[in-house]
ZAMAR-253587 format. One line per 10 residues: for each residue x, y, z of C-alpha. Coordinates in Angstrom, 3 decimals, padded with zeros to 6 digits. Example, Ala and Ser with C-alpha at 12.3 -4.5 7.8 and 13.67 -1.06 7.14 Angstrom:
012.300:-004.500:007.800 ~ 013.670:-001.060:007.140
// end
This chain:
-008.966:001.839:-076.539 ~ -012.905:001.199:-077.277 ~ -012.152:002.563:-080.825 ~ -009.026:000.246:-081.426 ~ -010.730:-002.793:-080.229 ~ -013.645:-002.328:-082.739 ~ -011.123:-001.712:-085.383 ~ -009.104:-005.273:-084.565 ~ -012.961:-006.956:-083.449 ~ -013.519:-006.008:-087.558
-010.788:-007.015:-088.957 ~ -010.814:-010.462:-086.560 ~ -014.425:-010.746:-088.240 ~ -012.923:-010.719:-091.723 ~ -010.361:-012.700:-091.446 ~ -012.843:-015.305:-089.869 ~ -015.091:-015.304:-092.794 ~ -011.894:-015.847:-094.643 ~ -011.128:-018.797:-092.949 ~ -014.471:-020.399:-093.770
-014.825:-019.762:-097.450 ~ -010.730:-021.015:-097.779 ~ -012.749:-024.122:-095.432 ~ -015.007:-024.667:-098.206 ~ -012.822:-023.982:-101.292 ~ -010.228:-026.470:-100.198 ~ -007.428:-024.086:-099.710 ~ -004.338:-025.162:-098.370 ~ -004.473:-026.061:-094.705 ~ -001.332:-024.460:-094.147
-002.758:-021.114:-094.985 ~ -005.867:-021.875:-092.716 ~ -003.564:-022.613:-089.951 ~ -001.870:-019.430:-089.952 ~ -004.906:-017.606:-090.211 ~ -005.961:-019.120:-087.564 ~ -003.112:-018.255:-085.193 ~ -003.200:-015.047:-085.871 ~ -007.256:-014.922:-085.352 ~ -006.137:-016.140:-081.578
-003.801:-013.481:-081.129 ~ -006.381:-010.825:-082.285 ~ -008.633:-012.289:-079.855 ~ -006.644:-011.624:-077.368 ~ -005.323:-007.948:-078.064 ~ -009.390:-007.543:-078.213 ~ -009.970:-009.108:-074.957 ~ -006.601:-007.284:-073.107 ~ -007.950:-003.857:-074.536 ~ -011.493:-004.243:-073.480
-010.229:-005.402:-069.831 ~ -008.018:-001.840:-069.981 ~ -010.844:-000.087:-071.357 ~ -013.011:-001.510:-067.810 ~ -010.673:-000.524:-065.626 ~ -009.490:002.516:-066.902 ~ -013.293:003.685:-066.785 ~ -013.551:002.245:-063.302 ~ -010.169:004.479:-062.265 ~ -011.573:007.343:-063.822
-015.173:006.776:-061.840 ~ -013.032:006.921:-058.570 ~ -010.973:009.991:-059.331 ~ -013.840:012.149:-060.940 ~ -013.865:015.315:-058.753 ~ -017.441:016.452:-059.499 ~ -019.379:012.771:-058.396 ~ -016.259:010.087:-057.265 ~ -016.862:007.085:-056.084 ~ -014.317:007.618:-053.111
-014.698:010.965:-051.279 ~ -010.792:012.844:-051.349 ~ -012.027:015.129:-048.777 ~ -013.414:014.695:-045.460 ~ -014.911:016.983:-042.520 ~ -015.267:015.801:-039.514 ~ -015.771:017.214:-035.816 ~ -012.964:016.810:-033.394 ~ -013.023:013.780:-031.662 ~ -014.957:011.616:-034.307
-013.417:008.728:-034.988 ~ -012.601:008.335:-038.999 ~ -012.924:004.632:-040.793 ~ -011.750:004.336:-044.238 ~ -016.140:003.634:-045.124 ~ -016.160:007.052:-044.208 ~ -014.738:008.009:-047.771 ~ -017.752:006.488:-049.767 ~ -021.315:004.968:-049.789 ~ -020.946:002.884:-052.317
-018.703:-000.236:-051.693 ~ -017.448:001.426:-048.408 ~ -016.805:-002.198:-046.926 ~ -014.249:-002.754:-049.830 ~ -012.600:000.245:-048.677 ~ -009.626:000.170:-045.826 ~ -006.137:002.660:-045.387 ~ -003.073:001.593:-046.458 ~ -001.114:-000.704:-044.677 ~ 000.958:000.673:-041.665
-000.246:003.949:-042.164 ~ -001.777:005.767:-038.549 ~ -004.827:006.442:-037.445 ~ -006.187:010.535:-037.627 ~ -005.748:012.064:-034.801 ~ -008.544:013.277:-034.464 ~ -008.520:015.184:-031.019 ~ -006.194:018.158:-033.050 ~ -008.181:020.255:-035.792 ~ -006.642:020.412:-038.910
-005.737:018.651:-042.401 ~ -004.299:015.224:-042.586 ~ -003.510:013.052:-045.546 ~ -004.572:009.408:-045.477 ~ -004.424:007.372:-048.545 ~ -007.024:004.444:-049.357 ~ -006.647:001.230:-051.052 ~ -009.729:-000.118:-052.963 ~ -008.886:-003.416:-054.777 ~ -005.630:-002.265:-057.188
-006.391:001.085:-056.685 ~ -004.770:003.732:-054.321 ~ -006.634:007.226:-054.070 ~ -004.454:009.982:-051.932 ~ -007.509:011.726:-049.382 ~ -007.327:014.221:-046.612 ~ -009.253:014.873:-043.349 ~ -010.420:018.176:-042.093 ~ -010.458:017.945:-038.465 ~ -012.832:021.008:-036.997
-013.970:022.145:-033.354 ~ -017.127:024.183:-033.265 ~ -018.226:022.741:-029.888 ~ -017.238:024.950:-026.886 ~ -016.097:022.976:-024.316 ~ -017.901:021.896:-020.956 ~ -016.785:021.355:-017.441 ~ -018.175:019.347:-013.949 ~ -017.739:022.617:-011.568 ~ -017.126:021.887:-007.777
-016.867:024.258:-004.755 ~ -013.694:025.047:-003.209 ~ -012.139:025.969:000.019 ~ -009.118:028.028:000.125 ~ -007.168:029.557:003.531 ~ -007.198:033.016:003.937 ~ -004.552:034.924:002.466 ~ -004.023:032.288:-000.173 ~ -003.759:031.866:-003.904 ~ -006.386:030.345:-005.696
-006.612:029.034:-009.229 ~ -009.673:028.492:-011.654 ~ -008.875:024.548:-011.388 ~ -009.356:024.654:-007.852 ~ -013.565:024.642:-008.332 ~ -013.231:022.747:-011.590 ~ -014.004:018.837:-011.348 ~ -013.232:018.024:-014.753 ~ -013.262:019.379:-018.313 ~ -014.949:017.896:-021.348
-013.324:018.805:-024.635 ~ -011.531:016.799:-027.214 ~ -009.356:019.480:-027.636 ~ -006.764:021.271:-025.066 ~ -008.489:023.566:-022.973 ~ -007.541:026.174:-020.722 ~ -009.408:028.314:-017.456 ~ -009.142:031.544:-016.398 ~ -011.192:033.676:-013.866 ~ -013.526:036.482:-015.583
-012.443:038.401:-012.242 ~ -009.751:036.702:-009.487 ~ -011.313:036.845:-006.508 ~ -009.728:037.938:-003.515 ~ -009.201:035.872:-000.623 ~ -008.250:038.126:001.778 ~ -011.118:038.282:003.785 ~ -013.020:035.185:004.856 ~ -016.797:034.105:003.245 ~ -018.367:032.506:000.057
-017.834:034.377:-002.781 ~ -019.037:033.337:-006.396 ~ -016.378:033.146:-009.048 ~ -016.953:032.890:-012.768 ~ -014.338:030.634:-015.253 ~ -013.931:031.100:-018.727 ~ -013.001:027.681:-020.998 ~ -011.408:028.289:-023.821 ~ -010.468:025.181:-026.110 ~ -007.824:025.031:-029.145
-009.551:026.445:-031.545 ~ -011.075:029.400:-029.289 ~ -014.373:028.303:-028.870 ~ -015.257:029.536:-024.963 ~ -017.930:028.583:-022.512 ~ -018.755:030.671:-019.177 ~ -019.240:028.886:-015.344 ~ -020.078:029.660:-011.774 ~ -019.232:027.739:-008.787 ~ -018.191:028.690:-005.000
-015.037:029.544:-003.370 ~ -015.249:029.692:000.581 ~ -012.373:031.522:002.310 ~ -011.647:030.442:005.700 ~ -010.092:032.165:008.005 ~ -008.714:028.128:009.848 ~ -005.563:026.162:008.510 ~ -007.044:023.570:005.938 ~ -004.763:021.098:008.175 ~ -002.815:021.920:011.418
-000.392:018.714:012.206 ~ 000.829:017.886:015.624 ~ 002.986:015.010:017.218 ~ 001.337:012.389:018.699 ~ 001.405:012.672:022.691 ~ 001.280:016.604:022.645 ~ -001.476:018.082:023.636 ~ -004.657:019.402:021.921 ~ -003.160:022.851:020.966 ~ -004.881:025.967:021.875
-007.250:027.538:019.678 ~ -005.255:030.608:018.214 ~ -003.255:027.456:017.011 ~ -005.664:027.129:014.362 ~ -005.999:030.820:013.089 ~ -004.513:032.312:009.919 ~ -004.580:035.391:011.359 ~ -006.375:036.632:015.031 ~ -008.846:038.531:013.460 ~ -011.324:035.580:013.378
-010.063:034.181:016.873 ~ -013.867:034.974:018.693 ~ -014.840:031.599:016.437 ~ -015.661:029.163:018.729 ~ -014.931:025.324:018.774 ~ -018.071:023.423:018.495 ~ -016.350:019.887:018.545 ~ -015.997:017.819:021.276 ~ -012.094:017.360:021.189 ~ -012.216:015.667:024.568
-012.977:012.611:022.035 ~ -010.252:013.404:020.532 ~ -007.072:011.014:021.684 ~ -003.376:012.707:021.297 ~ -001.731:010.062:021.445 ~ -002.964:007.810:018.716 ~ -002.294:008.966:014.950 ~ -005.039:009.717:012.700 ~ -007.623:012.837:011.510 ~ -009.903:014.681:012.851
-012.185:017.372:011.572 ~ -012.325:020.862:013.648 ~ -015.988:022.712:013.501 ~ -015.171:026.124:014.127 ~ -018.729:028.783:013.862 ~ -019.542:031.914:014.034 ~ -021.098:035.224:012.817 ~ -019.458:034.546:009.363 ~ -020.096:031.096:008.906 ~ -019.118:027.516:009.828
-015.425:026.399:009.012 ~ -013.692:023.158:009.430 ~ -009.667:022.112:009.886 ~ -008.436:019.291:009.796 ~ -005.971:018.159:012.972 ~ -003.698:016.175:011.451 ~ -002.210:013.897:014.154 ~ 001.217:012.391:013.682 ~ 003.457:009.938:014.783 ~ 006.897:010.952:013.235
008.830:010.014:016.704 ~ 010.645:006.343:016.864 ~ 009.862:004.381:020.025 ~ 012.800:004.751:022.949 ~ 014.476:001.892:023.976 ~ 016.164:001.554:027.340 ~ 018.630:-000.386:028.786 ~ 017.687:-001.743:032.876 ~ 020.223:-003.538:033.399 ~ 023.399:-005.215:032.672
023.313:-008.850:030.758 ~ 025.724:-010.237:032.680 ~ 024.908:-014.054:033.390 ~ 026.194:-017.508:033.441 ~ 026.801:-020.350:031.310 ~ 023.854:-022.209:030.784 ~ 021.748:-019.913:032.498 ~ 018.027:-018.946:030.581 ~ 018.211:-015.841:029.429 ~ 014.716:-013.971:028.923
015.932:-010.954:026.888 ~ 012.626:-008.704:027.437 ~ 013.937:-008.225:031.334 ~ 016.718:-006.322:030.591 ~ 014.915:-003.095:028.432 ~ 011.897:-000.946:028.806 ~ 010.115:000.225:024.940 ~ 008.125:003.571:025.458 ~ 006.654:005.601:022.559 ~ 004.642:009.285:021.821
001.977:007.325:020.618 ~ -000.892:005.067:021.995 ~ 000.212:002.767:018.916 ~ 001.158:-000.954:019.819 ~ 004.910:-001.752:019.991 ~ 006.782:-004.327:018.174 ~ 010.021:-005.715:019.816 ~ 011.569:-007.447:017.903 ~ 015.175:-009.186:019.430 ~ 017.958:-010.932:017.883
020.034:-013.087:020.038 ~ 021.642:-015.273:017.642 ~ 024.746:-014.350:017.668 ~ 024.646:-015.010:021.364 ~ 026.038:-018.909:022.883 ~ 024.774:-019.143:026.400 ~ 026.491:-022.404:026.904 ~ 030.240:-021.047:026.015 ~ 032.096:-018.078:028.166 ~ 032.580:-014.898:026.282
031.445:-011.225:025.398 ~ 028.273:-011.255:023.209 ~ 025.581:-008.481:021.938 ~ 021.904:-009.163:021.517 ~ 020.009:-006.369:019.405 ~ 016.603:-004.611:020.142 ~ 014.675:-003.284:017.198 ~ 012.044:-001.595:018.341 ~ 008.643:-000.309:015.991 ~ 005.570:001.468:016.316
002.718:000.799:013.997 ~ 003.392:004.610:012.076 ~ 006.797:002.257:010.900 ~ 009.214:004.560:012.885 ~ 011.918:002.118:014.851 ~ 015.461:002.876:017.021 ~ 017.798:-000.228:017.580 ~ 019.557:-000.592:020.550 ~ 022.751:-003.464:020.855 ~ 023.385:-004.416:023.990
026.705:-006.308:025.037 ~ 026.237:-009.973:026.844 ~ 028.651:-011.166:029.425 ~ 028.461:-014.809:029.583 ~ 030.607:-015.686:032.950 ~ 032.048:-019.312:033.627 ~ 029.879:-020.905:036.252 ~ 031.251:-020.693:040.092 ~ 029.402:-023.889:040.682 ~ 028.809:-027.761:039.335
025.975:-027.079:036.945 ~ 026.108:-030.816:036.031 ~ 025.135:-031.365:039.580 ~ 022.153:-029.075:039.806 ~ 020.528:-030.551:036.810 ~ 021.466:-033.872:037.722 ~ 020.146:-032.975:041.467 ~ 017.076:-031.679:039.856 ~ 016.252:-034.624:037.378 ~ 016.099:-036.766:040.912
013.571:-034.542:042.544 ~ 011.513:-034.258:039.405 ~ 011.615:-038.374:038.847 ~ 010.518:-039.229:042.822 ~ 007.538:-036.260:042.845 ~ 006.126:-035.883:039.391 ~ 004.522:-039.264:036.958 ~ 003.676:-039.332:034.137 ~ 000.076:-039.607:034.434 ~ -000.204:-035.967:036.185
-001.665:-033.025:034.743 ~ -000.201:-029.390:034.070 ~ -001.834:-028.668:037.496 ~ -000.915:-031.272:039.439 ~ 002.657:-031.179:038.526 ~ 003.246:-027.118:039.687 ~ 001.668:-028.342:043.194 ~ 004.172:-031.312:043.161 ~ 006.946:-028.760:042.803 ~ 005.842:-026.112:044.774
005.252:-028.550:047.574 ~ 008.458:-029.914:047.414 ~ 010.284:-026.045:047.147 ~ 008.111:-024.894:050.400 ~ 009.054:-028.007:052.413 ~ 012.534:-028.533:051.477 ~ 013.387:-023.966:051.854 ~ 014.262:-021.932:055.064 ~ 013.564:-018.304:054.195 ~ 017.460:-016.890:054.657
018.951:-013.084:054.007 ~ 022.240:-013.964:052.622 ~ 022.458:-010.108:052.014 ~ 023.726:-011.188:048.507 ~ 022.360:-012.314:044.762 ~ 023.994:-014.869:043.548 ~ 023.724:-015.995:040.271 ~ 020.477:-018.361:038.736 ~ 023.086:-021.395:039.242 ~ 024.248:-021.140:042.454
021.069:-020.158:043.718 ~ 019.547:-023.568:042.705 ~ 023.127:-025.235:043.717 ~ 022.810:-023.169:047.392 ~ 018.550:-023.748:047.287 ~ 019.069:-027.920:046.441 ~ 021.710:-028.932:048.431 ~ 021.994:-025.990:051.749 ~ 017.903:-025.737:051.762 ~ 018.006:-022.427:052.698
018.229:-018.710:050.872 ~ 015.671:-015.586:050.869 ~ 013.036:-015.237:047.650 ~ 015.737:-015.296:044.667 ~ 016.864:-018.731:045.829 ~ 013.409:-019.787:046.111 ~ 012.692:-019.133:042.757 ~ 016.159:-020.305:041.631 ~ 015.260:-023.654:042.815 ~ 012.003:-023.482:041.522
012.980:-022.524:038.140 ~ 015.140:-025.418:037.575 ~ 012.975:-027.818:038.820 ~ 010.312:-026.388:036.275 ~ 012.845:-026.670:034.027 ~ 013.404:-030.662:034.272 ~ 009.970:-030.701:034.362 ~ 009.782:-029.526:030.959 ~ 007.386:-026.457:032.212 ~ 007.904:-023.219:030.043
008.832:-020.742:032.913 ~ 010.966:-017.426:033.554 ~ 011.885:-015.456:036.593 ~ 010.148:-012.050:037.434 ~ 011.329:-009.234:039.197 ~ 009.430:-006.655:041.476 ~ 010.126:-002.863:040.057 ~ 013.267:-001.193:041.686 ~ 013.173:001.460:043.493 ~ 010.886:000.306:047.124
011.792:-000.759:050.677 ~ 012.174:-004.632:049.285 ~ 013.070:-006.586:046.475 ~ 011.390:-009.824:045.244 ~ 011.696:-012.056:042.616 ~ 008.983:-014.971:041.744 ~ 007.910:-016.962:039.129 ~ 006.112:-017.509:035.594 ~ 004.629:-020.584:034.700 ~ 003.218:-021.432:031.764
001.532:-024.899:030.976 ~ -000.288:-024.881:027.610 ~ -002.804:-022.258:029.362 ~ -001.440:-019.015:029.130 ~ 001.376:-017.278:031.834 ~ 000.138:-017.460:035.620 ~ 002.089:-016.440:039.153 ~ 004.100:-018.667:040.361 ~ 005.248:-017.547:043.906 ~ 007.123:-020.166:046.089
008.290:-017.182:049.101 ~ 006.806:-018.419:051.887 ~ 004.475:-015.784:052.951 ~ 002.571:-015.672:056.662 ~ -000.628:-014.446:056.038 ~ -000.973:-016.239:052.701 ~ -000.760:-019.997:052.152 ~ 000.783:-019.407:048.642 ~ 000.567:-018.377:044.983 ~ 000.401:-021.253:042.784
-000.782:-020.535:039.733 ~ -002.789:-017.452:040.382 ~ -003.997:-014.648:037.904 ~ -002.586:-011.496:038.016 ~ -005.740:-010.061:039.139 ~ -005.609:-012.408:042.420 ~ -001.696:-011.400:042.433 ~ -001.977:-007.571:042.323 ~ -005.266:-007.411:044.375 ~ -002.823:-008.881:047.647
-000.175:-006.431:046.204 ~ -002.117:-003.585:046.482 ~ -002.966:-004.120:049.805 ~ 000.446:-004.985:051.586 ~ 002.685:-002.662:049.890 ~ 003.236:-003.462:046.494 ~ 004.536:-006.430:047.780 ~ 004.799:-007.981:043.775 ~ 004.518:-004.406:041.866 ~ 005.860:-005.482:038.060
006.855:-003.540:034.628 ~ 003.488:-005.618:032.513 ~ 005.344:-004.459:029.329 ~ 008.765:-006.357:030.468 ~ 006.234:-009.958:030.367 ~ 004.378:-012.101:028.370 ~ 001.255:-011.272:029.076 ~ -000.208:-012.520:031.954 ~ -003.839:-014.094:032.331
// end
């Protein structure tokens, strides 16, 4: 191409000089004219071939094999990460893969064609992925139980290869007999490069873990064993520490002749709380129902209870058969549900009567301007002075205990704290009735009050060595219980607690 445009540059060079001397001889202009078009066109063919003749020297720079401007072959160590400047020294910035083709993977040895893109140009290349490093590895010690399989990966923290790599033990050790034994792996990566380590196995002759049920008790030492051969260990930690009933962990130090070995007691709580049924819910209408009465909760574990009750479906103020449900869950999420039926009976007596009856009382001995305090002593003045302790040898319902209580002034402690409960209840006192536990010479049944101060005693039973308990702790409360025959003995967990 070089040749032909010196050829047409010549004969472009002649036919110029031609044009002059026809210039100065006054030749016809139309003969001027067309030599001058065709002067442009050789012009051009000159120019077009010496832009050809560039770039096909520039290709041929780029695709010599002996010194090319872009490097066709490249070797690199697995893991390296390849750029297309890689490929060459010289304008390696100009240099980038074709677009949409993938990256080298570069974590597999072996060849991969890429192909590069340099201005116009497209040169077809190939990497040479290689692994000559052997691989590496973070070694830890392991324990294994007696009698147990163990693997090369059990002492190995983590390998460091680009490639795949795979462990095996020089010699498997045996685990049959308990101590610390040194173990050798052998790393092998893809391409079979192979690296030697040590690290420690100890073989103990305790369960790695030994779970039990929470509430059991601590289980006997043998418990612990693999085998009895290594039963003379002793314990050397101080499990009375150690509480059954609450879940959780707790590390074992067994010791001995052969060493010092540790198990874990694993302490679970897989058992739902129980929930049981005291009583009948027979009441009523209008009567307050306080749902926690009527079941006890118990669990294996020391872990707090959740109650949680559902008593919508229930309409205290309408006669029918109802059912209030008891979920019951302990804090390792296990829960039972109990649904209990709910008799709501038609009321014997004039409940309009009572409240009305009780609105009165509360509008002549309570104002306005009294506090919390001072209106509990206004009603349990008026419930002392306007009672006569009675047996009826019967338990009426809430209502006609107030109804009997208001307008007969007479009835044992369950009337008492009938009429006392409604009263508190016009009063707009928070307040429920509690019951002494079943099961001794006497019942009894008193009050809770609450007034914006947490629960308190309530007790309006005229008493004869006692002037009363209005608003007392339940410290003050169980201290004269204790000492006159669990006279107000309680279920705590059946309550709100009590201050």
């Amino acid at each position: 191409m070089f040749f032909l445009a010196a050829i047409l540059f010549y004969v472009n060079s002649r036919l110029f000089m031609s044009i002059r001397q026809g210039e100065k001889s006054g030749s016809p202009s139309a003969d001027i004219k067309k030599k001058k078009n065709i002067s442009i066109i050789l012009w051009i063919l000159i120019a077009s071939l010496a832009l050809l003749s560039v770039l096909y020297t520039f290709y041929m720079a780029i695709s010599d094999e002996r010194r090319p401007l872009i490097n066709p072959h490249l070797t690199v160590e697995a893991g390296h990460s390849v750029t297309p400047s890689d490929f060459a020294s010289f304008l390696g910035d100009r240099i980038s893969f074709v677009e949409g083709e993938k990256a080298v993977n570069t974590s597999m040895p072996g060849d991969y064609p890429v192909t590069l893109k340099l201005w116009i140009f497209r040169v077809n290349a190939y990497v040479t992925v290689r692994d000559t490093v052997p691989p590496d590895a973070v070694m830890k010690s392991a324990v294994v139980e007696c009698k147990s399989e163990v693997t090369p990966y059990d002492v190995i923290e983590k390998i460091i290869d680009e490639t795949p790599t795979t462990a095996k033990f020089a010699l498997i050790p045996s685990t049959e007999e308990a101590g610390v034994y040194e173990v050798t792996v052998i790393l092998t990566d893809y391409s079979g490069n192979e690296t030697r380590k040590t690290s420690l196995i100890t073989v103990s002759p305790v369960y790695s873990k030994l779970s039990v049920e929470a509430g059991k008790p601590f289980p006997e030492k043998e418990a612990f064993f693999i085998n009895n051969d290594y039963s003379y260990l002793d314990i050397k930690t101080d499990v009375s520490s150690i509480d059954m009933n609450v879940p959780g962990e707790y590390d074992i130090l067994f010791s001995g002749d052969i060493g010092d070995y540790i198990s874990v007691l694993s302490v679970k709580d897989t058992v739902a709380p129980v929930i049981t049924a005291l009583n009948d819910i027979n009441v009523e209408e209008g009567d307050t129902l306080f749902y926690r009465q009527y079941v006890s909760v118990s669990d294996n574990s020391g872990n707090n209870i959740t109650l949680d009750i559902d008593s919508s479906g229930v309409d205290i103020n309408t006669p029918g058969e109802y059912s209030v449900t008891y979920v019951a869950r302990d804090e390792s999420g296990n829960q039972s549900t109990l649904i209990l039926p709910v008799v709501v009976g038609k009321t014997t007596v004039d409940r309009m009567k009572v409240n009305e009856e009780a609105a009165r009382i509360i509008s002549e001995i309570i104002t306005d301007d009294m506090t919390g305090r001072e209106k509990l002593s206004a009603i349990y003045d008026y419930v002392k002075s306007h009672m006569t302790y009675f047996d009826p040898n019967y338990k009426p319902s809430l209502t006609e205990g107030a109804y009997t209580a208001l307008f007969e002034g007479k009835g044992d402690c369950f009337f008492y704290a009938s009429l006392a409960k409604v009263l508190l209840d016009s009063a707009g006192i928070e307040n429920i009735i509690i019951d002494k536990l079943p099961g001794y010479a006497t019942e009894h049944e008193w009050n809770l009050v609450n007034i914006g101060e947490g629960w308190y005693h309530f007790d309006t039973c005229p008493r004869e060595d006692v002037s009363g308990f209005n608003y007392v702790t339940d410290e003050e409360l169980m201290k004269y219980s204790k000492s006159h025959n669990n006279s107000h003995i309680y279920d705590p967990s059946l309550y709100p607690d009590i201050e």
